[in-house]
CHARMM-style PDB file with segment names, atoms N, HN, CA, C and O in Angstrom:
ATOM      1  N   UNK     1      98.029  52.061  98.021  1.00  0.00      PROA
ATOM      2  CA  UNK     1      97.420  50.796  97.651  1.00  0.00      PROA
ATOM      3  C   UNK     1      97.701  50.521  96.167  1.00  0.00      PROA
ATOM      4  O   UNK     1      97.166  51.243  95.326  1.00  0.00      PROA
ATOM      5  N   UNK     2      98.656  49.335  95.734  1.00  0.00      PROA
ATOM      6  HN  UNK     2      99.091  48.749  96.417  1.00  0.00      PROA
ATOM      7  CA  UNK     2      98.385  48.726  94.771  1.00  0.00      PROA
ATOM      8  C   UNK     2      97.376  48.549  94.102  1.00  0.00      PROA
ATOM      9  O   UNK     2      96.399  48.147  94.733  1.00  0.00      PROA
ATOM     10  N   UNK     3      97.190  48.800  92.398  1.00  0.00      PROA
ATOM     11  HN  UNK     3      97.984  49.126  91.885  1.00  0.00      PROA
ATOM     12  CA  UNK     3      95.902  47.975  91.986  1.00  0.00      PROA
ATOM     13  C   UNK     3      96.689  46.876  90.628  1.00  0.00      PROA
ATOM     14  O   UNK     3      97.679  46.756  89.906  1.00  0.00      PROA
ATOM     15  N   UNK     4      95.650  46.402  90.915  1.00  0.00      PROA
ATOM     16  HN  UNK     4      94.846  46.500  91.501  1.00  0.00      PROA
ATOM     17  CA  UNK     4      96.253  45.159  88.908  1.00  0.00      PROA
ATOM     18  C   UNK     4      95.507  45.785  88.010  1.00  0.00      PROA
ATOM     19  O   UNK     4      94.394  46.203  88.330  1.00  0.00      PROA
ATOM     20  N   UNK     5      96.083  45.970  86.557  1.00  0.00      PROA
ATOM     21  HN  UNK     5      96.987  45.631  86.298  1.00  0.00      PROA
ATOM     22  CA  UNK     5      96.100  46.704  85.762  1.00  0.00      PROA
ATOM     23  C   UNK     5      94.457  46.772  85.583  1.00  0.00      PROA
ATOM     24  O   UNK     5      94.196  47.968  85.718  1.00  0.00      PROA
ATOM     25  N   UNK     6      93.484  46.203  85.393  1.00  0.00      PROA
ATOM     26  HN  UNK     6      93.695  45.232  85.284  1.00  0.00      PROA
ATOM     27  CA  UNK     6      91.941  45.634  85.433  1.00  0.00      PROA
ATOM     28  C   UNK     6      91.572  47.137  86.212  1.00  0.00      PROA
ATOM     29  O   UNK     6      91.212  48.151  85.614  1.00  0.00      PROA
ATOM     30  N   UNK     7      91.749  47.012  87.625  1.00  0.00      PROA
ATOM     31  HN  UNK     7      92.041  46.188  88.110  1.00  0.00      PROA
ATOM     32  CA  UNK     7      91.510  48.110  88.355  1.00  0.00      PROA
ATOM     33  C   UNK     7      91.490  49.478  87.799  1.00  0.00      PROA
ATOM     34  O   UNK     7      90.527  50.182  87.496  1.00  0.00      PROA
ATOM     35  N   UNK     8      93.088  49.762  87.713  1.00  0.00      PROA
ATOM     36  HN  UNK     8      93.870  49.190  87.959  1.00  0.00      PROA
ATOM     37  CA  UNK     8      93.565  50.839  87.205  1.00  0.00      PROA
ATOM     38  C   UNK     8      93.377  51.470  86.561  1.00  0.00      PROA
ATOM     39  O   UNK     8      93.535  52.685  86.677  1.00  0.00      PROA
ATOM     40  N   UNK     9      92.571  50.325  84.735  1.00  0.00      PROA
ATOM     41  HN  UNK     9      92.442  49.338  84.640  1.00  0.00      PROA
ATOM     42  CA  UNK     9      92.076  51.299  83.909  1.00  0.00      PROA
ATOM     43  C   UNK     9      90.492  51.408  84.137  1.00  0.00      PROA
ATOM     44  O   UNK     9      89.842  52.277  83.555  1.00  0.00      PROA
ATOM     45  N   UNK    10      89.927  50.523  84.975  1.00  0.00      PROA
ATOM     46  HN  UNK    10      90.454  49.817  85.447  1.00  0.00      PROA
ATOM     47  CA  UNK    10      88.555  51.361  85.200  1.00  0.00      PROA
ATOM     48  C   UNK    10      88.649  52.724  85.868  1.00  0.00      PROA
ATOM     49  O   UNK    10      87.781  53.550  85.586  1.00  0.00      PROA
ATOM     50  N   UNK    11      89.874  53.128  86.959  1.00  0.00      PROA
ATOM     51  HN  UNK    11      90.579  52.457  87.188  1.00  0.00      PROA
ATOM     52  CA  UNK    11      89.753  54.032  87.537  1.00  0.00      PROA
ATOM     53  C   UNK    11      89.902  55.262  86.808  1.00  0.00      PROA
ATOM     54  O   UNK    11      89.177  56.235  87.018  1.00  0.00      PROA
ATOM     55  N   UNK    12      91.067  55.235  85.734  1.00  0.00      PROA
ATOM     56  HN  UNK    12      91.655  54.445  85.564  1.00  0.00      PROA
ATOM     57  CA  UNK    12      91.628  56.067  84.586  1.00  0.00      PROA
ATOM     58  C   UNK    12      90.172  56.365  83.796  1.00  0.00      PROA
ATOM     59  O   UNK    12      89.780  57.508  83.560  1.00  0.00      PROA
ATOM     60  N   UNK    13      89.445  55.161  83.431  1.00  0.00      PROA
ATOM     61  HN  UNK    13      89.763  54.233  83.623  1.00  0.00      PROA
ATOM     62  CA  UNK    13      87.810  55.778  82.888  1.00  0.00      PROA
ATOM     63  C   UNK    13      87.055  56.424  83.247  1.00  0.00      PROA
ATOM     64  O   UNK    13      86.529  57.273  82.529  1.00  0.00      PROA
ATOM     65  N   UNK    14      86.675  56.186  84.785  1.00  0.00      PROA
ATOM     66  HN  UNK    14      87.103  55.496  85.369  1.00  0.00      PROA
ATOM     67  CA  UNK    14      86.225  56.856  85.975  1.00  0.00      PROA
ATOM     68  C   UNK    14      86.654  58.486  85.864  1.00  0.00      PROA
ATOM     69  O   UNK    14      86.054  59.558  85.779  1.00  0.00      PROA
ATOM     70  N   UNK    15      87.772  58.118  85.905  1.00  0.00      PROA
ATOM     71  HN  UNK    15      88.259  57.247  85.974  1.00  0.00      PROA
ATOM     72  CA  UNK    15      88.212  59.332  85.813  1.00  0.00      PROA
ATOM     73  C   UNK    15      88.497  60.448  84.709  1.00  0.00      PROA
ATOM     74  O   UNK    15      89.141  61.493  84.809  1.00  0.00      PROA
ATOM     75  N   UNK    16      88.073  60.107  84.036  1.00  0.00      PROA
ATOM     76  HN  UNK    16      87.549  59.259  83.955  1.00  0.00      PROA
ATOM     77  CA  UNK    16      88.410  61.008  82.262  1.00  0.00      PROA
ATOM     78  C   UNK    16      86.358  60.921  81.895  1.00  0.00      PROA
ATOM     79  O   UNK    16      85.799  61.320  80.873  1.00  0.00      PROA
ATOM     80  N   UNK    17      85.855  60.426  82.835  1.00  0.00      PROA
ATOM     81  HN  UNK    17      86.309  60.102  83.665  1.00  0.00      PROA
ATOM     82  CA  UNK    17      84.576  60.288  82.158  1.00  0.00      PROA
ATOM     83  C   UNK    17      84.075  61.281  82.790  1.00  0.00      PROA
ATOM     84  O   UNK    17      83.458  61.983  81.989  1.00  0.00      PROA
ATOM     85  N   UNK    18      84.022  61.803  84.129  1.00  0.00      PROA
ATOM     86  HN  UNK    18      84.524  61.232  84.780  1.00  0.00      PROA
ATOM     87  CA  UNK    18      84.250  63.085  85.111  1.00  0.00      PROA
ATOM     88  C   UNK    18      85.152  64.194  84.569  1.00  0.00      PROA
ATOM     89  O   UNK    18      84.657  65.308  84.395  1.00  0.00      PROA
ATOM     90  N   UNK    19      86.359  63.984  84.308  1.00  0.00      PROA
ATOM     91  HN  UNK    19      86.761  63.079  84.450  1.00  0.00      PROA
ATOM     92  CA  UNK    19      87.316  65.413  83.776  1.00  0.00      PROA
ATOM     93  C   UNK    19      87.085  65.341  82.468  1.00  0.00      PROA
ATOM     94  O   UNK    19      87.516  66.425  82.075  1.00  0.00      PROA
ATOM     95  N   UNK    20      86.571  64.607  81.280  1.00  0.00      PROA
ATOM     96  HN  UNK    20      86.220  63.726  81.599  1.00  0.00      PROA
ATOM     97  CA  UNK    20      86.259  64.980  80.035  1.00  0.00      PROA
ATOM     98  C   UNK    20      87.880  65.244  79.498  1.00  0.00      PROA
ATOM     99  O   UNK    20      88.018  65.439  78.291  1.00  0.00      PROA
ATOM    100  N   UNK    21      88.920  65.253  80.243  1.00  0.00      PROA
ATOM    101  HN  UNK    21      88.808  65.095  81.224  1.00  0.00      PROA
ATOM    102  CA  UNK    21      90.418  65.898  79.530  1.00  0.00      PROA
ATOM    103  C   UNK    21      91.283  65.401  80.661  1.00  0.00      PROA
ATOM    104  O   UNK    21      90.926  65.509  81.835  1.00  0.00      PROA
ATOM    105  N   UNK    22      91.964  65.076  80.441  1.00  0.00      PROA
ATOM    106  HN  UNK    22      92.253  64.989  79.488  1.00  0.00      PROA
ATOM    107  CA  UNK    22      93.637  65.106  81.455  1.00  0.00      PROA
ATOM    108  C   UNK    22      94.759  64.250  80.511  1.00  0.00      PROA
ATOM    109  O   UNK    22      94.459  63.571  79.529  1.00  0.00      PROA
ATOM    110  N   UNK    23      95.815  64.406  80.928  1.00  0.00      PROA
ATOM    111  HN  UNK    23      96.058  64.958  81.726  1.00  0.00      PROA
ATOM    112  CA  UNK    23      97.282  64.485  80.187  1.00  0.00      PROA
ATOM    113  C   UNK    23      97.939  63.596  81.186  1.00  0.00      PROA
ATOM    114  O   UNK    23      97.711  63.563  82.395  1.00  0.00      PROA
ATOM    115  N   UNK    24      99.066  62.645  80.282  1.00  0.00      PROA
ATOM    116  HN  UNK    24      99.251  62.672  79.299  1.00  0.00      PROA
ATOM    117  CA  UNK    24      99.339  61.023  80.680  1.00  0.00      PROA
ATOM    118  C   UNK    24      99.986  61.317  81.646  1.00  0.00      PROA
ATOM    119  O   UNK    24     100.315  60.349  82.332  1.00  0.00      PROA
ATOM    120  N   UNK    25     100.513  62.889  82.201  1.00  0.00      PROA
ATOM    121  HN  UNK    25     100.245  63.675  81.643  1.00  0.00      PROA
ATOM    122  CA  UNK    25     101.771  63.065  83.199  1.00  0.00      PROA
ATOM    123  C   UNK    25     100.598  63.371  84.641  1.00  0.00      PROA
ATOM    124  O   UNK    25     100.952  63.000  85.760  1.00  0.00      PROA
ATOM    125  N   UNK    26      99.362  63.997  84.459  1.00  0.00      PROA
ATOM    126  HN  UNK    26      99.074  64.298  83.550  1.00  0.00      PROA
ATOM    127  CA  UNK    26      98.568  63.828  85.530  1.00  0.00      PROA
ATOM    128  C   UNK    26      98.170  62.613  86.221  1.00  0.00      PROA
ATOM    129  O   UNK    26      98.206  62.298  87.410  1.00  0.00      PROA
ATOM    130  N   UNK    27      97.671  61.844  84.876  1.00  0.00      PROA
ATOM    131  HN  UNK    27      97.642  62.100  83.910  1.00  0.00      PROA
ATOM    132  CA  UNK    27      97.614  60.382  85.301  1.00  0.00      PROA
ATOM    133  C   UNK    27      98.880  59.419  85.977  1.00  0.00      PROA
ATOM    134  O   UNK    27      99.065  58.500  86.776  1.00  0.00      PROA
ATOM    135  N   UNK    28      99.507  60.217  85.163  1.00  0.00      PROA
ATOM    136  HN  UNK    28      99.357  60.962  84.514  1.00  0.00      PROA
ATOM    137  CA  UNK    28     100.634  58.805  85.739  1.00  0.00      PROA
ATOM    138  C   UNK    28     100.908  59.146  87.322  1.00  0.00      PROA
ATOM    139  O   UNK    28     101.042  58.439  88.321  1.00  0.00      PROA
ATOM    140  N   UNK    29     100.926  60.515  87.091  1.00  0.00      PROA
ATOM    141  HN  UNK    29     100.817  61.089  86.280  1.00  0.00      PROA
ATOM    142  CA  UNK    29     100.876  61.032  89.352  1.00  0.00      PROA
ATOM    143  C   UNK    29      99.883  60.542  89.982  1.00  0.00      PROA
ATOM    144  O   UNK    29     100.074  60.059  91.098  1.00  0.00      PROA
ATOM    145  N   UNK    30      98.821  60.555  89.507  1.00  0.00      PROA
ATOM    146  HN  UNK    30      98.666  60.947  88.600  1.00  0.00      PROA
ATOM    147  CA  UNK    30      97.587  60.524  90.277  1.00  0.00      PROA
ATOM    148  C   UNK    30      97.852  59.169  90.583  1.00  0.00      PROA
ATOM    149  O   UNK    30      97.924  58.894  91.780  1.00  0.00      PROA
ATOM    150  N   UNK    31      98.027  58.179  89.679  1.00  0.00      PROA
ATOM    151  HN  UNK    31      97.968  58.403  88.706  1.00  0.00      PROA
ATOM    152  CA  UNK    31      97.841  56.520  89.886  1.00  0.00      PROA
ATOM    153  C   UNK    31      99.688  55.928  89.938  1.00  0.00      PROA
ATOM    154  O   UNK    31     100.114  54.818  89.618  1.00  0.00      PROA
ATOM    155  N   UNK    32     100.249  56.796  90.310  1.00  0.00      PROA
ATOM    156  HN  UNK    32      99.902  57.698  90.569  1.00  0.00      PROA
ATOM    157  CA  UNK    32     101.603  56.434  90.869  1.00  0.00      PROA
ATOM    158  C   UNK    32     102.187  55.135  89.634  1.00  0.00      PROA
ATOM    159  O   UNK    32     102.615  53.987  89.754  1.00  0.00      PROA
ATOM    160  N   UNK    33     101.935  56.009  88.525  1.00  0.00      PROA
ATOM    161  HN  UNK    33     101.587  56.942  88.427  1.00  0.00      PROA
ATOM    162  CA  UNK    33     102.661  54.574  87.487  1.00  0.00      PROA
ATOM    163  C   UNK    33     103.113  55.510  86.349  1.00  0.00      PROA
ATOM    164  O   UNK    33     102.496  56.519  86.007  1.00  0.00      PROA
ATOM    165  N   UNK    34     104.425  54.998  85.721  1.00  0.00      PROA
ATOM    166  HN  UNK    34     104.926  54.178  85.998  1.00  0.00      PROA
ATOM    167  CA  UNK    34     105.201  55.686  84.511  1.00  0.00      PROA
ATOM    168  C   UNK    34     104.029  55.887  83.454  1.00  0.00      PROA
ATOM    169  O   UNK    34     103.073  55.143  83.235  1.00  0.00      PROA
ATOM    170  N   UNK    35     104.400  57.218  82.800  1.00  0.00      PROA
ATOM    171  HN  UNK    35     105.176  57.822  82.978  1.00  0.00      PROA
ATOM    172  CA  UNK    35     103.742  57.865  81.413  1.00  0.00      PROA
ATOM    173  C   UNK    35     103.019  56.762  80.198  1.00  0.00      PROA
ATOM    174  O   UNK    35     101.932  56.734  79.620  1.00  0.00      PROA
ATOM    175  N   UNK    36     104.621  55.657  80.174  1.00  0.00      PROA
ATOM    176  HN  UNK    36     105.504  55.680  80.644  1.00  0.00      PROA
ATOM    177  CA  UNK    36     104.387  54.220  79.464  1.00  0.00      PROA
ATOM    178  C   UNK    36     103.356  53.607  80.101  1.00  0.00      PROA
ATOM    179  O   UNK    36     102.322  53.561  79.435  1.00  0.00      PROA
ATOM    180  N   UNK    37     103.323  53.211  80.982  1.00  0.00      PROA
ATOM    181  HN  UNK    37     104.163  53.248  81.523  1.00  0.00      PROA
ATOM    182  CA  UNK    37     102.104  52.481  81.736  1.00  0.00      PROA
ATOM    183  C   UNK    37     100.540  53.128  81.333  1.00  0.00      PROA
ATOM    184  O   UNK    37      99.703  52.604  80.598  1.00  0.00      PROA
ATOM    185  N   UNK    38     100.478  53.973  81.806  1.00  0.00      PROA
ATOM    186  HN  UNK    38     101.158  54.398  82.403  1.00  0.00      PROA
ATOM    187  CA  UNK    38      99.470  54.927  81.492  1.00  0.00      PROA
ATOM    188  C   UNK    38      99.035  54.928  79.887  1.00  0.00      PROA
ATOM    189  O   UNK    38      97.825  54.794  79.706  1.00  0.00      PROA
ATOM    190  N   UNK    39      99.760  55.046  78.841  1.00  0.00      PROA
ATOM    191  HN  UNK    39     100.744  55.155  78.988  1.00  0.00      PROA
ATOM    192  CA  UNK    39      99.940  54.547  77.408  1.00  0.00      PROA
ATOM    193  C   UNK    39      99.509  53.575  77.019  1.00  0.00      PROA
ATOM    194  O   UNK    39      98.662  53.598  76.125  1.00  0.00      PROA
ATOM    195  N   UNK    40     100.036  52.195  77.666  1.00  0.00      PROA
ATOM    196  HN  UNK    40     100.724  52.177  78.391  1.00  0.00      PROA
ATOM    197  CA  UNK    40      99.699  51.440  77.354  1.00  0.00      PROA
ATOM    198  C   UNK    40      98.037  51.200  77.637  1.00  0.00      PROA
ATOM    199  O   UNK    40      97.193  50.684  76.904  1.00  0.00      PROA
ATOM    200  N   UNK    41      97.903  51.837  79.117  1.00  0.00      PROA
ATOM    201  HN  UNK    41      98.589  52.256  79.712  1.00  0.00      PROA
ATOM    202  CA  UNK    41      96.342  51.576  79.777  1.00  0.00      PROA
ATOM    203  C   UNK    41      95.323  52.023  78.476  1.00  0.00      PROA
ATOM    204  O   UNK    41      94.300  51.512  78.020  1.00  0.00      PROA
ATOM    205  N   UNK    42      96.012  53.072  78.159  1.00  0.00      PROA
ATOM    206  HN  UNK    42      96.843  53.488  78.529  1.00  0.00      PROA
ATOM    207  CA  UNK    42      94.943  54.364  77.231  1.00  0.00      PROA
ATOM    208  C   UNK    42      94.635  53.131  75.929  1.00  0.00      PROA
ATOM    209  O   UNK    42      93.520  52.617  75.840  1.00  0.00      PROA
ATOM    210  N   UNK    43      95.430  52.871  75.258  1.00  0.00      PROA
ATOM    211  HN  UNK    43      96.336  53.288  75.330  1.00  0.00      PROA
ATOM    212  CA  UNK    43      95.335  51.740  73.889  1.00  0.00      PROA
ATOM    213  C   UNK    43      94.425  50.591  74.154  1.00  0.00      PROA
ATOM    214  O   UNK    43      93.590  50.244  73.319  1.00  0.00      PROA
ATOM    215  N   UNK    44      94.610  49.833  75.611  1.00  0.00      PROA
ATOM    216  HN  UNK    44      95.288  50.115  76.290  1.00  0.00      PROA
ATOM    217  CA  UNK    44      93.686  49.438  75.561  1.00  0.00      PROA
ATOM    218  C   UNK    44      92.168  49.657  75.767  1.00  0.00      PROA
ATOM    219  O   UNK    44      91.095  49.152  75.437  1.00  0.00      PROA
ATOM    220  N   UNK    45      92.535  50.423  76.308  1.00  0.00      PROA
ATOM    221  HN  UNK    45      93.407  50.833  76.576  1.00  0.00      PROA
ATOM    222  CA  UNK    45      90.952  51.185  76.298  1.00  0.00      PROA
ATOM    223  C   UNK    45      90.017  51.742  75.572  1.00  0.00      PROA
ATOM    224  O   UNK    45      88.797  51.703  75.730  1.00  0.00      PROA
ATOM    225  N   UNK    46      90.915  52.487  74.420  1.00  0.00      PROA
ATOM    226  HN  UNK    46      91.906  52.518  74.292  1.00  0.00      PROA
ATOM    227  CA  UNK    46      90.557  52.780  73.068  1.00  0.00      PROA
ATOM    228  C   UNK    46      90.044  51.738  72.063  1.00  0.00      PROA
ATOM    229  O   UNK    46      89.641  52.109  70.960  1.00  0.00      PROA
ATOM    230  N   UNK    47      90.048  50.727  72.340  1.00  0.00      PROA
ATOM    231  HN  UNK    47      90.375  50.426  73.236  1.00  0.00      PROA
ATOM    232  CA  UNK    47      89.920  48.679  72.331  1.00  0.00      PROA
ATOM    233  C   UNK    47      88.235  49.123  72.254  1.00  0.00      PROA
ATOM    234  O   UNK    47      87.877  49.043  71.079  1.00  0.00      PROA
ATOM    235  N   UNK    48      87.116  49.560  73.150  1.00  0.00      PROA
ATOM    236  HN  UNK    48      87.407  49.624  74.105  1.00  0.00      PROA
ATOM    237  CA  UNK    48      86.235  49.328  74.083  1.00  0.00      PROA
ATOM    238  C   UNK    48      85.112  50.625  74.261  1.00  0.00      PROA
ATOM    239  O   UNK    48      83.890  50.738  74.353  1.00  0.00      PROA
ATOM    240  N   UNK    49      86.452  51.629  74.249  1.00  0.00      PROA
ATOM    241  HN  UNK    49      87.445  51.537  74.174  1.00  0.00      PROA
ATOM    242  CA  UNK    49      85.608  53.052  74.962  1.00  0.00      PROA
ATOM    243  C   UNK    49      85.954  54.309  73.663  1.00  0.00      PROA
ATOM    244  O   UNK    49      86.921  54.366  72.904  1.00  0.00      PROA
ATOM    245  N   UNK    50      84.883  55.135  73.765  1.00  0.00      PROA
ATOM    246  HN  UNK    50      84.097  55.089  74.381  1.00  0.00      PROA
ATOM    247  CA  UNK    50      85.424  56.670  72.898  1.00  0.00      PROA
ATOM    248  C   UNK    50      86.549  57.278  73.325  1.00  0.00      PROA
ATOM    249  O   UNK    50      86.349  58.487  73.441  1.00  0.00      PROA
ATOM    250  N   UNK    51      87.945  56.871  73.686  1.00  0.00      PROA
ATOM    251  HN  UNK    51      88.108  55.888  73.592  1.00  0.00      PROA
ATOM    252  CA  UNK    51      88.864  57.874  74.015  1.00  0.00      PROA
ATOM    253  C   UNK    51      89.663  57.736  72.828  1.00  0.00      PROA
ATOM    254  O   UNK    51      89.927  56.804  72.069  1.00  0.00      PROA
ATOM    255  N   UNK    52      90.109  59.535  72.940  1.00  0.00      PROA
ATOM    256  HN  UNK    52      89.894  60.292  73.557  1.00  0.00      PROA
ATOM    257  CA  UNK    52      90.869  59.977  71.671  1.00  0.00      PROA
ATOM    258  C   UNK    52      92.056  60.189  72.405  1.00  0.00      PROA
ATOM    259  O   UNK    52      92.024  60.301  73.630  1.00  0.00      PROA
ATOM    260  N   UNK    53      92.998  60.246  71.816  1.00  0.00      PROA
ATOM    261  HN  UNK    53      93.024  60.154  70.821  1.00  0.00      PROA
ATOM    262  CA  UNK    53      94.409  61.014  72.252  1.00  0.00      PROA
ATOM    263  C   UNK    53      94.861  62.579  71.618  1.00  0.00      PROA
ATOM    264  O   UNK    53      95.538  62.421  70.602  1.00  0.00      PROA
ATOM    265  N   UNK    54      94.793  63.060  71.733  1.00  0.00      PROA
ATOM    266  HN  UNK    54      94.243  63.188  72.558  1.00  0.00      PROA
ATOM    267  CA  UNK    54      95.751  64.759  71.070  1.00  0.00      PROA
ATOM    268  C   UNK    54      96.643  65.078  71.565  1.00  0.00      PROA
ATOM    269  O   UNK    54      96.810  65.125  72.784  1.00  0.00      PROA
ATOM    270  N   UNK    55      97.834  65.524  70.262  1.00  0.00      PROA
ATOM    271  HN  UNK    55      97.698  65.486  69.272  1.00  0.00      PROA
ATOM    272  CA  UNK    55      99.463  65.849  70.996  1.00  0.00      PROA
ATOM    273  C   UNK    55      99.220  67.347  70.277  1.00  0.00      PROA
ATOM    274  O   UNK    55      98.453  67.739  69.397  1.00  0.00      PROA
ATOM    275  N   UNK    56     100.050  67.859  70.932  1.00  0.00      PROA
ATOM    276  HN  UNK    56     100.673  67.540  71.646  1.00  0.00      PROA
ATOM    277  CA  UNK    56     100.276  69.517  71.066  1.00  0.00      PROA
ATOM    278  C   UNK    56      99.806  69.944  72.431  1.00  0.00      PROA
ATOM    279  O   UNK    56      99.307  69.131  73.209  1.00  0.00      PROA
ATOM    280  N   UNK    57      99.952  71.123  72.704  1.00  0.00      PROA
ATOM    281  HN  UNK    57     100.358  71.783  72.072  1.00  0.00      PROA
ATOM    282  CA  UNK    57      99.780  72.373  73.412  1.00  0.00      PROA
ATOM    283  C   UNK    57      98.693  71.787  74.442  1.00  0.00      PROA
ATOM    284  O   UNK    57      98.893  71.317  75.562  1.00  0.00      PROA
ATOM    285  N   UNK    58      97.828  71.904  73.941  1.00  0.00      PROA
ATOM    286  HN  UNK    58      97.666  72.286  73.031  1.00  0.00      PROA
ATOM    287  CA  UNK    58      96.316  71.557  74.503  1.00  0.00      PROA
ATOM    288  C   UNK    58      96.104  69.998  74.522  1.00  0.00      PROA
ATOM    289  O   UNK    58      95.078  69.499  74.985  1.00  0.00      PROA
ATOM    290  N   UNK    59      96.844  69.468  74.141  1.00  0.00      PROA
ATOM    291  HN  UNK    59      97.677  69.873  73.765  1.00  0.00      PROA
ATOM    292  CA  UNK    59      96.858  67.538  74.112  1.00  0.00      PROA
ATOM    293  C   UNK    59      96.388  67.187  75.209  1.00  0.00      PROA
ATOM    294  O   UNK    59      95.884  67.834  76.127  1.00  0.00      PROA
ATOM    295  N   UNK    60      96.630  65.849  75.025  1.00  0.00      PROA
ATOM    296  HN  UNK    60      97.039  65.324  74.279  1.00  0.00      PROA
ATOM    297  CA  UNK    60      96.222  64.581  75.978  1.00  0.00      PROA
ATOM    298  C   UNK    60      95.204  63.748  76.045  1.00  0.00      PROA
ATOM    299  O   UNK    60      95.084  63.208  74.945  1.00  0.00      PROA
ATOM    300  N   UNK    61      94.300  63.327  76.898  1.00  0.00      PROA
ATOM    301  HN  UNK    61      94.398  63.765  77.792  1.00  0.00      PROA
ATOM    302  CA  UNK    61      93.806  61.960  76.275  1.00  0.00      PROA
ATOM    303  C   UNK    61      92.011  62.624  76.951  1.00  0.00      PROA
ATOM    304  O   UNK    61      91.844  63.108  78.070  1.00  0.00      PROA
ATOM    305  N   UNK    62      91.088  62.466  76.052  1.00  0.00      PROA
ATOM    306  HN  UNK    62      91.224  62.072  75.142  1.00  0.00      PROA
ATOM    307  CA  UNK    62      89.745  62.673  76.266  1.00  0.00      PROA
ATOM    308  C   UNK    62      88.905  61.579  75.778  1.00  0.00      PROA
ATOM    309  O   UNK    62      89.111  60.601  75.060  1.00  0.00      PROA
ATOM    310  N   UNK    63      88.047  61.981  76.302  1.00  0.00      PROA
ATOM    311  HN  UNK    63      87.879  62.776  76.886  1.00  0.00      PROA
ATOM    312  CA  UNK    63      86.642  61.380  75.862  1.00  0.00      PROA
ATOM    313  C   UNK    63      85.995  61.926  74.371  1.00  0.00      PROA
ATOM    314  O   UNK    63      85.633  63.064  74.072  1.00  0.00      PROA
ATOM    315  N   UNK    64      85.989  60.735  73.596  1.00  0.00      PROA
ATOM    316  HN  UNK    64      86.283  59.810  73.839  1.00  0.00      PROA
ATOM    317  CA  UNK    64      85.453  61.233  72.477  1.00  0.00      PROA
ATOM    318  C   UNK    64      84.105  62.215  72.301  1.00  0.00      PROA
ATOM    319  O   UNK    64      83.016  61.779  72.674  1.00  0.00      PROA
ATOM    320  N   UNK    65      84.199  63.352  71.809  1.00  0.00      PROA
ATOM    321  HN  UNK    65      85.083  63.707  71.506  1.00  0.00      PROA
ATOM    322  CA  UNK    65      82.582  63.723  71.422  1.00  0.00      PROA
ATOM    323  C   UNK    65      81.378  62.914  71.332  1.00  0.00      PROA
ATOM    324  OT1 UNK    65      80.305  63.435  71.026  1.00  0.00      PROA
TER     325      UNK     65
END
């Protein structure tokens, strides 16, 4: 099932608000859309909501403290 982008990043919230952590290559599987897509979702969201991003080792995109 298709969603429009609206959807998608509530689900991506939904979902990082439950895992507290996951990385843009989980997301982008889980919701069947490129790394970029997923990127872009995250920025806007960061617009609105506490999400941080971290690159290295242990990276990827959380919920702010």
């Amino acid at each position: 099932m298709d969603m429009n982008p609206w959807e998608r990043r509530q689900k991506i919230l939904e979902a990082l608000c439950l895992r507290r952590h996951d990385t843009y290559g989980n997301l982008a599987h889980e919701f069947n859309v490129s790394r970029g897509t997923i990127r872009r979702d995250i920025v806007v969201l960061t617009c609105s909501y506490p999400i941080e991003t971290v690159q290295g080792g242990h990276g990827g995109i959380r919920v702010a403290e």
